[in-house]
C-alpha positions as MATLAB code, in Angstrom:
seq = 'XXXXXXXXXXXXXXXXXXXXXXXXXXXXXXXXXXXXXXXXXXXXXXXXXXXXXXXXXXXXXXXXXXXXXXXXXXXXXXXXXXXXXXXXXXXXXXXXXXXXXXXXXXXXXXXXXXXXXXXXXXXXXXXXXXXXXXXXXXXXXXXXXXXXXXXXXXXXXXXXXXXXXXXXXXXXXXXXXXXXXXXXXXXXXXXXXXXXXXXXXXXXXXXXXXXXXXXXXXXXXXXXXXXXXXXXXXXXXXXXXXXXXXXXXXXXXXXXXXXXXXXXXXXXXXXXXXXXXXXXXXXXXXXXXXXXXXXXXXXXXXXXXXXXXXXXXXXXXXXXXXXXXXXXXXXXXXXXXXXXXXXXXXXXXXXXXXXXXXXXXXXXXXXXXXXXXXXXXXXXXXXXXXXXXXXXXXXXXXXXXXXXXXXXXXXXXXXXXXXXXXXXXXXXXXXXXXXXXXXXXXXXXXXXXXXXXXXXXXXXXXXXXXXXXXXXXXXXXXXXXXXXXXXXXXXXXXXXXXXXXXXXXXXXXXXXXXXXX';
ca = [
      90.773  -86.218  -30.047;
      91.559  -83.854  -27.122;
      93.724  -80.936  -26.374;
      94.420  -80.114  -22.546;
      93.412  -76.843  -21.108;
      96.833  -75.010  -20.355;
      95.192  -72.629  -17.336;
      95.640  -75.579  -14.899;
      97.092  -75.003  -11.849;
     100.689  -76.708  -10.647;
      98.785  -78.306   -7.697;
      96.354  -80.375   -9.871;
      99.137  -81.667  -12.141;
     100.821  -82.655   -9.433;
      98.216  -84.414   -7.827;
      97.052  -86.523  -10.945;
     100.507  -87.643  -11.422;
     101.726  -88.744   -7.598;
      97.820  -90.443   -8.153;
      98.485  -91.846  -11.483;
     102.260  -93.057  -10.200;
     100.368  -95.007   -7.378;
      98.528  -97.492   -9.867;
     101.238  -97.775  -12.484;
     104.657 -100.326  -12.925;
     107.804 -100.277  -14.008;
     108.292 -101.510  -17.592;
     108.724 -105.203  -17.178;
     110.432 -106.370  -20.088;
     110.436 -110.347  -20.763;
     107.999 -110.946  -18.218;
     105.900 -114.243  -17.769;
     103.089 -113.424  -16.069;
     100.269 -110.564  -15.928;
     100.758 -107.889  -12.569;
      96.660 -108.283  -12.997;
      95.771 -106.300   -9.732;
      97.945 -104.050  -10.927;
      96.707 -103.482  -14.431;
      93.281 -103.512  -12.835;
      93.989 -101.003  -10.595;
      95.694  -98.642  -12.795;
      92.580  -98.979  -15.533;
      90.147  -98.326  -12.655;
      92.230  -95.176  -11.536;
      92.294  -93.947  -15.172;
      88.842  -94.603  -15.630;
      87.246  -92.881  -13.064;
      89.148  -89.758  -12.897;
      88.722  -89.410  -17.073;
      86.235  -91.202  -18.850;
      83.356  -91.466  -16.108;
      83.364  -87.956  -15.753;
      83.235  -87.383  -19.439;
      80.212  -89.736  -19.836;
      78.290  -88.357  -17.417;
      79.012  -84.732  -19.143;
      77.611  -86.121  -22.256;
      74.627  -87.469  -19.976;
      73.589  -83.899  -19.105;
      74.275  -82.416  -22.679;
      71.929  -85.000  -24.282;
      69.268  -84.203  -21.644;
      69.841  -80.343  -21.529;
      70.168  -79.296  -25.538;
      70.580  -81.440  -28.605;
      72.530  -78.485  -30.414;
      75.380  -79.715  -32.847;
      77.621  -76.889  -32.790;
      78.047  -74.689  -29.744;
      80.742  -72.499  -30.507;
      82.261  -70.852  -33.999;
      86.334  -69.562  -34.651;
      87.914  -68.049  -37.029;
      91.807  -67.959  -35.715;
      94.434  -65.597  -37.752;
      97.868  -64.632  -37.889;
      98.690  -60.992  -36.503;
     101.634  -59.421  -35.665;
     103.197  -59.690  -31.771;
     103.278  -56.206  -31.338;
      99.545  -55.769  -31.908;
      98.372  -58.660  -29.900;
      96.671  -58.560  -26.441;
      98.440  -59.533  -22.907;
      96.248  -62.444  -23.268;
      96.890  -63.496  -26.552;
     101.128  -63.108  -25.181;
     100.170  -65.293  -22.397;
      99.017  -68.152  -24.653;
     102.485  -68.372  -26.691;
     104.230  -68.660  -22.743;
     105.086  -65.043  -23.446;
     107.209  -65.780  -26.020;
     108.059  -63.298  -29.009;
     107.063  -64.727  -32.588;
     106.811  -62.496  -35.666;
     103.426  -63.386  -36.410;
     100.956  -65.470  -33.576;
      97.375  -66.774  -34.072;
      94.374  -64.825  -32.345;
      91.023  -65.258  -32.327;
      89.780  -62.771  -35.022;
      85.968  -63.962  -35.380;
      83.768  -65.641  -32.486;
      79.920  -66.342  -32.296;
      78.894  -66.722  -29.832;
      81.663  -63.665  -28.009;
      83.698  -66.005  -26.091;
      83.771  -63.390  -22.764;
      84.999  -64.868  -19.987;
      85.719  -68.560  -21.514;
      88.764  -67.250  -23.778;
      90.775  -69.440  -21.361;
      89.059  -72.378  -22.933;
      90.011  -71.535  -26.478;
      93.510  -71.029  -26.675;
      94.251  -70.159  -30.503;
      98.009  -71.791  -30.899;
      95.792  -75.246  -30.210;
      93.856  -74.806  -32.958;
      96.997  -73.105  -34.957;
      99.789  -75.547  -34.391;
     101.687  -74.500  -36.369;
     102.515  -71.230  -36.798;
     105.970  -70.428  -36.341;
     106.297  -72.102  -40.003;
     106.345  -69.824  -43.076;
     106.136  -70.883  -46.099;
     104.322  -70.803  -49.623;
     101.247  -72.339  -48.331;
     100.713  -75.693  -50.417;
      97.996  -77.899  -51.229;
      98.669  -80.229  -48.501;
      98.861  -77.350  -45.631;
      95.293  -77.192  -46.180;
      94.148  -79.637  -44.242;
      91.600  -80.415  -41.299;
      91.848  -82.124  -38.153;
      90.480  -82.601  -34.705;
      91.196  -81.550  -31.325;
      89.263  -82.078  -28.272;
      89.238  -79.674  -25.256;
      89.324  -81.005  -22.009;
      88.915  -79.051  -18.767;
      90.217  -79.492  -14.946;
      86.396  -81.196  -14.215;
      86.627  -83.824  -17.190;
      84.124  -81.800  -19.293;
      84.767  -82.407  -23.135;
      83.943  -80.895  -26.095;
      85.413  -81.602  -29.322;
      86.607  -78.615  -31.650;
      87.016  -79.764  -35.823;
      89.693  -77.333  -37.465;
      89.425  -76.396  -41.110;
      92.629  -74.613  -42.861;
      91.374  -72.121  -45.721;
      93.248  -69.324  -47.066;
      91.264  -65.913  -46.676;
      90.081  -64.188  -49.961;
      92.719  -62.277  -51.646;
      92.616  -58.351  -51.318;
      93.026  -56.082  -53.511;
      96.988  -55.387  -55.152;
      96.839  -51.960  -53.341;
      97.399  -54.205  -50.060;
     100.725  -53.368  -48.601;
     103.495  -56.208  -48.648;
     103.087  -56.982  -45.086;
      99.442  -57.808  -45.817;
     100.474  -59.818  -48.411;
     102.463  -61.821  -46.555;
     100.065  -62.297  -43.979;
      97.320  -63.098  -46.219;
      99.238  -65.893  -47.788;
      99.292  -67.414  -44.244;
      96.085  -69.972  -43.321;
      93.500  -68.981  -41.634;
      91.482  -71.762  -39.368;
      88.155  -72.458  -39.193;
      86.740  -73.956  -35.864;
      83.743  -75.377  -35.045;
      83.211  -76.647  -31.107;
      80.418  -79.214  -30.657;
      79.791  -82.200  -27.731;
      79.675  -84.646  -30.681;
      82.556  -86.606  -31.996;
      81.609  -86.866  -35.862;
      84.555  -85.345  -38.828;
      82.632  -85.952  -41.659;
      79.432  -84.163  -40.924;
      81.712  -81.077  -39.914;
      83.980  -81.679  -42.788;
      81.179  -80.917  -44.984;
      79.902  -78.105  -43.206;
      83.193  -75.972  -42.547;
      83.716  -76.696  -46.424;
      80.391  -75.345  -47.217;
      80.729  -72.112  -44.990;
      84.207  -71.618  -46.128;
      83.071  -71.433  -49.799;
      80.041  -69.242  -48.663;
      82.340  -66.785  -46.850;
      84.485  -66.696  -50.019;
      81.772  -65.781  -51.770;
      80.297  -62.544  -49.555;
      81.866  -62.174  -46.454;
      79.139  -59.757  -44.874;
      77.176  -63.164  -43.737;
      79.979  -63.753  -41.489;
      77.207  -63.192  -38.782;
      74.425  -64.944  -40.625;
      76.326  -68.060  -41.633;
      77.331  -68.402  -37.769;
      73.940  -68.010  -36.322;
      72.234  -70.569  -38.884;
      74.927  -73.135  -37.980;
      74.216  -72.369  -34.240;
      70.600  -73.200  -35.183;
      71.578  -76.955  -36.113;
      69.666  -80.088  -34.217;
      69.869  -83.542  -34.193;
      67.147  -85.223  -35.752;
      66.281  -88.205  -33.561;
      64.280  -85.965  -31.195;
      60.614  -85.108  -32.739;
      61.181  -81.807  -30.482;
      63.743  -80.925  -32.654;
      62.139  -81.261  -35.060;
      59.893  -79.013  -33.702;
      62.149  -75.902  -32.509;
      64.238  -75.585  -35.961;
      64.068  -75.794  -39.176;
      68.126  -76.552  -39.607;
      68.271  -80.414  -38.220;
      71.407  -82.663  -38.903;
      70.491  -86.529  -39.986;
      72.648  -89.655  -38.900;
      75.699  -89.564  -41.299;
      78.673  -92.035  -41.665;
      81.062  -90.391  -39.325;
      83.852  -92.661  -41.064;
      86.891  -89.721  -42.465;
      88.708  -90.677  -45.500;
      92.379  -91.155  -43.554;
      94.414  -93.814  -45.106;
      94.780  -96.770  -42.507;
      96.878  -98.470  -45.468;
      99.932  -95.413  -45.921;
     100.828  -95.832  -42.133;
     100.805  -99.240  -41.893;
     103.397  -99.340  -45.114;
     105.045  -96.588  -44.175;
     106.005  -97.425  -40.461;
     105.495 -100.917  -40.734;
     103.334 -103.718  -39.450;
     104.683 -104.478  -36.215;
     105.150 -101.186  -35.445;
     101.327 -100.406  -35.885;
     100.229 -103.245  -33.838;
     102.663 -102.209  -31.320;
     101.677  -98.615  -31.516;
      97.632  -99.947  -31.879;
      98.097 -102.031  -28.905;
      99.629  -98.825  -26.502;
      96.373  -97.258  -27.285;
      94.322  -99.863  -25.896;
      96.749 -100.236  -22.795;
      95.960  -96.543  -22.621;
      99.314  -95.031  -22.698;
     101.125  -91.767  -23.412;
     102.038  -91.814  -27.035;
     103.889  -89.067  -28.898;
     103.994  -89.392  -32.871;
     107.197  -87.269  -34.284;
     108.053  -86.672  -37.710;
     109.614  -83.568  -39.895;
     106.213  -82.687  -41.452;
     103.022  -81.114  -39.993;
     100.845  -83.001  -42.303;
     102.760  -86.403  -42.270;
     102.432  -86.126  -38.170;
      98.512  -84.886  -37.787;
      97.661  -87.893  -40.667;
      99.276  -90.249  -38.598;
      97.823  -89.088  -35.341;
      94.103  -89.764  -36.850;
      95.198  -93.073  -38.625;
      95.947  -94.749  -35.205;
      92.828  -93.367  -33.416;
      90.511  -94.847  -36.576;
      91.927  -98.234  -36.199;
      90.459  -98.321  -32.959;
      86.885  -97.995  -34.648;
      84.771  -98.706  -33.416;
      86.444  -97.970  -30.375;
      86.938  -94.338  -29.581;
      89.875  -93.114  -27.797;
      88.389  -91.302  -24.818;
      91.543  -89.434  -23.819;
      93.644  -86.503  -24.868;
      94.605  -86.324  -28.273;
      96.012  -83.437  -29.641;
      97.579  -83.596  -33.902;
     100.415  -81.278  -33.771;
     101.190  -80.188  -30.220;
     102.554  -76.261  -30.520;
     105.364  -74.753  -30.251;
     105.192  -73.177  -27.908;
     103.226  -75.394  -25.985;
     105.240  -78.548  -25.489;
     104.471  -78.715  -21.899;
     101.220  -80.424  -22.826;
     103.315  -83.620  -23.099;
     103.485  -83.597  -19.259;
      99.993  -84.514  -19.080;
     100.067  -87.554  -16.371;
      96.914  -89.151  -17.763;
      96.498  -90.853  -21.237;
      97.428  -89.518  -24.695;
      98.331  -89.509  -28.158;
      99.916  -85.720  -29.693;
     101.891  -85.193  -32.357;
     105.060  -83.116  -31.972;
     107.431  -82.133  -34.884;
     110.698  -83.992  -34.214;
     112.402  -81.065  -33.639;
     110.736  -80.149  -30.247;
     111.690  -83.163  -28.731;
     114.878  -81.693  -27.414;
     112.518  -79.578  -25.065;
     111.145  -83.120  -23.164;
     114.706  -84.586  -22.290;
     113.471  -84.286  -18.959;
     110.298  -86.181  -19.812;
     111.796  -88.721  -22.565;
     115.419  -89.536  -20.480;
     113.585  -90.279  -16.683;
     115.797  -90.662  -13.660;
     116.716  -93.793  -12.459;
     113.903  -95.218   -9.936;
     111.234  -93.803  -12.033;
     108.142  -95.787  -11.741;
     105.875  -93.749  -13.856;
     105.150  -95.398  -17.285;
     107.127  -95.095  -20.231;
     106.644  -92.762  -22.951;
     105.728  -94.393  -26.251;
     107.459  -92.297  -29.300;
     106.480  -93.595  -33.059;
     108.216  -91.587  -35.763;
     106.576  -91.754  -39.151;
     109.658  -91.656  -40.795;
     111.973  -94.318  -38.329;
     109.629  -96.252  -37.010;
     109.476  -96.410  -32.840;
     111.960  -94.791  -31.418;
     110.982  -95.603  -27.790;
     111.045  -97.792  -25.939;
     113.836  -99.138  -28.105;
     111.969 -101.866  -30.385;
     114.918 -103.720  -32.507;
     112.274 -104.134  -35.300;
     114.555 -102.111  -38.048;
     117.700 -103.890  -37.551;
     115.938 -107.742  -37.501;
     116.254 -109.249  -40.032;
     114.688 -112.822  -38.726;
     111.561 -112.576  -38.683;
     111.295 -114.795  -35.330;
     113.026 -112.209  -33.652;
     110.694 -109.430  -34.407;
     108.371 -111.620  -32.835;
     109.585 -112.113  -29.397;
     110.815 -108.473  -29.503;
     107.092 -107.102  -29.927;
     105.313 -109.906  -28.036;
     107.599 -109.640  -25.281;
     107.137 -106.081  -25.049;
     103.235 -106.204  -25.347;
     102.902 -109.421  -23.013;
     104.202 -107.030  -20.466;
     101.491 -104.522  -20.995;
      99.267 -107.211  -20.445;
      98.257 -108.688  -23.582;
      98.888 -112.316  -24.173;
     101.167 -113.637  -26.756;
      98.267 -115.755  -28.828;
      96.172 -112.594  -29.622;
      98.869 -110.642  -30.419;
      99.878 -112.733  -33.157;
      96.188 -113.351  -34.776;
      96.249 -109.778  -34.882;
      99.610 -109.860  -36.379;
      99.277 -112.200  -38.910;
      95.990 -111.131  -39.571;
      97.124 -107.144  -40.681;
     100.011 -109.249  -42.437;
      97.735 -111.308  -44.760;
      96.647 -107.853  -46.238;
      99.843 -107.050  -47.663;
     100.949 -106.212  -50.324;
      98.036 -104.349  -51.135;
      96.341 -105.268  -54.554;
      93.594 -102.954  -54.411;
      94.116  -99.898  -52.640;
      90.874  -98.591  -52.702;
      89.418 -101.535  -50.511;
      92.568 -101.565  -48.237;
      91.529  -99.322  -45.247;
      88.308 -101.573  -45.188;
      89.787 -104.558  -44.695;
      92.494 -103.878  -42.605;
      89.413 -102.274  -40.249;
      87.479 -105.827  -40.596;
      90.368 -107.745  -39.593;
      90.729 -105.268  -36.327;
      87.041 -105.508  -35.608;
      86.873 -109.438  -36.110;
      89.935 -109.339  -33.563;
      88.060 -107.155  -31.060;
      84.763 -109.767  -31.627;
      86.740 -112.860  -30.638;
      87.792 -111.065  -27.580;
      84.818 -109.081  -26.033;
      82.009 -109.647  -29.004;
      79.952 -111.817  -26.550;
      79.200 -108.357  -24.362;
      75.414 -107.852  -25.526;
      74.176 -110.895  -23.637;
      75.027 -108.994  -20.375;
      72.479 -106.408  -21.161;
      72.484 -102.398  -20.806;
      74.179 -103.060  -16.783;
      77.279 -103.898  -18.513;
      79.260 -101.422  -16.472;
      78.841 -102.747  -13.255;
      81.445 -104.247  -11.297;
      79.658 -108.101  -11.187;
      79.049 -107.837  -15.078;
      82.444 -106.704  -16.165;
      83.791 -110.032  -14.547;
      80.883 -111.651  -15.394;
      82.011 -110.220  -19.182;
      85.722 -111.956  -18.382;
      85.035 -115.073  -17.221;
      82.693 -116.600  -19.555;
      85.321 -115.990  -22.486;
      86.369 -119.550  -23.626;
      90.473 -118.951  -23.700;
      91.908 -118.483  -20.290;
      94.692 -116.109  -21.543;
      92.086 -114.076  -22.723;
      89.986 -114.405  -19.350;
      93.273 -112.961  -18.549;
      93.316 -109.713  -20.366;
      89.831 -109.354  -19.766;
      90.069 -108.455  -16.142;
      91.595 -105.649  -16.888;
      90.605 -104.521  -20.316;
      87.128 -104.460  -18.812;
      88.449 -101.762  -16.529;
      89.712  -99.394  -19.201;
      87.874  -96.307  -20.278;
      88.586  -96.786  -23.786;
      86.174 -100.511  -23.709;
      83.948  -98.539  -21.242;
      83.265  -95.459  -23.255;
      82.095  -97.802  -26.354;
      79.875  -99.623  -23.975;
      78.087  -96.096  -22.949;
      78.197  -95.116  -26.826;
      76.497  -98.175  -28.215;
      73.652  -97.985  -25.748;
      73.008  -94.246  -26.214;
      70.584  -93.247  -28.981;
      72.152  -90.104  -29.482;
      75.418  -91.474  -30.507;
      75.603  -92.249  -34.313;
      78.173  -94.288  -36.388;
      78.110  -97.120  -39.175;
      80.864  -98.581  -37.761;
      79.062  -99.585  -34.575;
      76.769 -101.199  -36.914;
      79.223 -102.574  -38.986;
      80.992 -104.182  -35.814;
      77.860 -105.976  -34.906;
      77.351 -107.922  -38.106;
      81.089 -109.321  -37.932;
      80.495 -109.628  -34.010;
      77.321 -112.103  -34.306;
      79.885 -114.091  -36.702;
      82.768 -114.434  -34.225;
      81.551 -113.335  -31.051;
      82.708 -116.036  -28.230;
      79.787 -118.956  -27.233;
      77.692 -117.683  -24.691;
      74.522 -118.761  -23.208;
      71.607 -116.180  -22.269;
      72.698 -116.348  -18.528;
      76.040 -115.333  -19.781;
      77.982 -118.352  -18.810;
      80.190 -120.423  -20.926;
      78.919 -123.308  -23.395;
      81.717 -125.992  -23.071;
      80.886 -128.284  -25.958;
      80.528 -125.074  -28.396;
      83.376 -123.297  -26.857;
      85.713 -126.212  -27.278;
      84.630 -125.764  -30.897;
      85.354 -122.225  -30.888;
      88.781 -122.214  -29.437;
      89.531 -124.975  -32.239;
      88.372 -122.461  -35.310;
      89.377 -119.239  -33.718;
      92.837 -119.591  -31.888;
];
């Protein structure tokens, strides 16, 4: 869920990526053994100089202010020759008929404009069209800055009210554009702000003089676990399932099983992924779908559902991601997609919704044994550290699903079968306590598994931000999500043997690895 800030400087870019080309490898296709150092190193080196910095951000928010929503947009089309120097500097100074500005903000964003670029928010833009049911859509996009600060922003497409027919045809045409709704807050959750963009949508449709009013009210929202919020408002926001109703079950069929493990897989190796496709909505859907399957897992990294137009050079981002990009735009990356020769800097991941992965180059499509797609995923993912026999539970596991008999109860079980995987890997973790993040424990954490290929994995998975951010989430009280709870009940079921000292029980593991693997 994140969107880089663009207002970085060359030198920083720079840095991160000679850093991040220290700790990673070469793609190592066919290869029988696990670089572990390496993949430690590279996890630790991710970790630190993302996700660490992000949790202790949320650290100081939760003991600082328990506000929900800390900033409110409202970003609009207007014509180029109208716009600011500013607003010109955030399309790269490029001339468009029509380019998104901020038109509403409460709090005044002042000096932090910088931080809210409006083509992020406003994908995009360049596309005109008779606005259809499906361009009204919402997604996430999470704003990161140079310090590893996050906040996440939840955009809501709405179409303004309708003026009157004296309106001249230029404001027609405008007004038949979307308008975006934006609402910044430290807390990760799409169907509480779903539900609250909808409402204040409809409200501002219905008088939209308590522009002001709605926005200060929402400003007004607290959590509810404190009793001193309770105290200082009267507007307080209850736990909520923060599940969103994306459908797991339409990627899956549409790009294919192996594909989706392969593409699941990248995300938990915490690589760069770009999702293409023709469509705006078919690419932002698809974006989401892969970041849910992690659930519970969260991906702690950049994420951004259509990357701009005009903004493509967000793909250059050295550290971890997953962006959409219309298929079109990929022309402007050959640089990035086609590296030199001697290029040790990790592979670009591209999934298109419509062909399947594109790179690296996967001969899933054009197999027609079924053996063969086999060794050409595991071989890939083996590389990448993840051992053949878990890769093919997880396989055959998401395989057992289809075809789907009951749609309606797909997305839940294919997010079972993911979270029973991720118990029979690391669901032993709550015997090592609340000090899970410390050096001794994560190994502690690795070694007591009862497979050794996993013992394997777990040296470095242990590492990665994404396991590490869950870790910090399940043990802070602010942090709210059924599918934490959810995960525990299928974790006490499968979780590996462990005794309370957190060491391995032979006789039961024996038994484990007989029922499990």
């Amino acid at each position: 869920m994140v969107a880089g800030v663009q207002d970085r400087s060359r030198f920083v870019i720079e840095m991160a990526k000679n850093e991040c080309q220290r700790a990673r490898l070469p793609s190592s296709y066919g290869q029988d053994y696990y670089p572990h150092s390496s993949l430690v190193r590279r996890a630790r080196l991710i970790r630190r100089s993302t996700t660490n910095q992000y949790c202790e951000h949320l650290k100081k928010l939760q003991q600082e202010d328990d506000t929900v929503i800390k900033q409110i947009l409202i970003i609009k089309l207007k014509q180029s020759t109208s716009i600011s120097d500013f607003d010109k500097r955030c399309v790269n100074d490029v001339t468009y008929e029509h380019v998104p500005v901020i038109d509403f903000a409460y709090p005044p964003v002042g000096n932090n404009a910088a931080k809210f670029q409006p083509a992020i928010f406003y994908p995009d833009f360049m596309k005109y069209s008779n606005v259809r049911k499906e361009d009204l859509e919402s997604y996430p996009v999470v704003l990161t800055d140079e310090k590893g600060e996050r906040t996440f922003a939840y955009c809501y497409k709405f179409l303004p009210k309708k003026r009157s027919s004296s309106s001249t045809r230029d404001q027609s045409k405008i007004e038949e554009r979307c308008s975006v709704l934006v609402l910044v807050s430290h807390l990760p959750n799409e169907c509480l702000f779903h539900q609250l963009a909808s409402d204040f949508v409809t409200n501002y449709h219905k008088d939209s003089s308590r522009l002001f009013s709605m926005s200060k009210d929402l400003l007004e929202l607290r959590m509810a676990d404190s009793s001193e919020a309770l105290k200082r408002s009267k507007y307080v926001v209850s736990r909520v399932d923060s599940r969103f109703s994306r459908s797991l079950c339409s990627l899956i069929e549409q790009i294919g099983v192996e594909n989706c493990v392969f593409g699941f897989l990248c995300l938990l190796a915490e690589k760069r992924i770009l999702v293409t496709g023709s469509n705006v909505s078919d690419v932002s859907r698809a974006v989401q779908s892969f970041v849910r399957m992690l659930s519970p897992l969260e991906w702690p990294y950049t994420l951004i559902p259509v990357v701009p137009d005009s903004q493509s050079e967000l793909c250059y981002n050295p550290t971890p991601y997953i962006c959409g990009i219309l298929r079109y735009n990929l022309n402007k990356l050959r640089d990035l997609l086609c590296p030199l020769p001697g290029d040790t800097e990790d592979e670009i991941v591209i999934i298109d919704v419509e062909r399947g992965i594109v790179l690296p180059c996967l001969p899933l499509q054009n197999i027609n044994n079924s053996d063969m797609k086999y060794k050409a995923l595991l071989n890939w993912t083996h590389s990448m550290g993840f051992p053949k026999p878990i890769v093919m539970d997880l396989l055959s596991s998401l395989k057992s699903i289809f075809p789907v008999k009951i749609p309606a109860k797909a997305d839940e079980k294919i997010e079972k079968k993911v979270m029973t995987w991720y118990a029979r890997i690391f669901g032993h973790y709550t015997v090592f306590g609340g000090a899970l993040m410390s050096t001794r424990n994560r190994k502690k954490l690795a070694l007591a598994h009862p497979s050794p290929d996993t013992r394997e994995m777990l040296q470095w998975f242990t590492e990665t931000g994404i396991l590490q951010s869950f870790f910090f989430n399940h043990t802070n009280k602010n942090y709210f999500s059924s599918d934490i709870d959810r995960f525990q009940s299928i974790r006490k079921k499968y979780a590996p043997p462990v005794d309370k000292n957190g060491k391995r029980k032979k006789a039961r593991s024996l038994v484990w690895r007989i029922l499990h693997h």
